[in-house]
C-alpha positions, 0 to 999 in steps of 0.5 A: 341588231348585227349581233341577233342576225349572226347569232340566227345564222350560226344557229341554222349552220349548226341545225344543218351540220347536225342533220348531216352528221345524223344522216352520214351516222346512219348511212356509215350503219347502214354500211357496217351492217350490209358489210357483216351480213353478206360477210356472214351469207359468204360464209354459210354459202360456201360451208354450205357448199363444202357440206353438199360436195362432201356428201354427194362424193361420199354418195357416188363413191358408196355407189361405185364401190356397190357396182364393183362389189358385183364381181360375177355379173359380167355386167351391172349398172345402177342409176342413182338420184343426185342433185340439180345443184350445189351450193346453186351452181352447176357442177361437174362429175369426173371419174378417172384413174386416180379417183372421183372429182367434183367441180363446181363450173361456176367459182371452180371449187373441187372435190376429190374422192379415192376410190379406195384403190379399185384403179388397181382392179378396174378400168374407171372412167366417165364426165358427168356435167350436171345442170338443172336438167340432170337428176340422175347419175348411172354407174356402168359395169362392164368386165373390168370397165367402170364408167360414168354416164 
């Protein structure tokens, strides 16, 4: 009779191993897939990103070079429409000397843009921080003075 009771509690110890080796197999699943995906949402996030402040800086720079083209107005802006966000995060746009730089404000990624050697001929200059509230950009020509606003 000792033998049938040990022999019923060895059996119950093996139910219950299983269980817990059955739920520890799903949950390491579980963990390997949550693992991939957001490996997988990083990297489309930050290609996403790459691709978006590619083409706002070649947009802006297109922009800039249209405003220089203007040499005998004295004076000439253009106001051109850009995006709330990059890759979901608020950015800076700076114009200077040595070129175009965007920046985002939040993982510090950057951009930089030449302005195909207008620093030569013009005085460029302007920040531009630009949060959900800005949709616009204006490109200001004023005698040998290109600035930002």
């Amino acid at each position: 009779m000792l033998s049938a009771v040990c022999g019923r509690k060895m059996k119950a110890q093996a139910m219950v191993f299983e269980r817990m080796m059955l739920f520890l197999i799903g949950v390491i699943i579980f963990v390997v897939c949550f693992a991939i995906f957001m490996g997988y949402q990083d990297y489309f996030t930050t290609t996403s990103m790459d691709s978006q402040m590619d083409i706002l800086g070649s947009h802006i720079s297109y922009s800039i070079l249209k405003v220089a083209e203007k040499e005998y107005e004295a004076e000439s802006r253009l106001n051109i429409e850009i995006p709330k966000r990059i890759g979901n995060e608020p950015y800076i746009v700076i114009l200077s000397s040595r070129g175009l730089n965007i920046t985002t404000t939040i993982t510090g990624e950057n951009r930089f843009f030449n302005v195909y050697g207008l620093n030569e001929s013009f005085t460029l200059g302007g920040e531009k921080i630009v949060s959900t509230a800005t949709e616009s950009v204006m490109i200001y020509k004023k005698g040998n003075r290109i600035i930002l606003i």
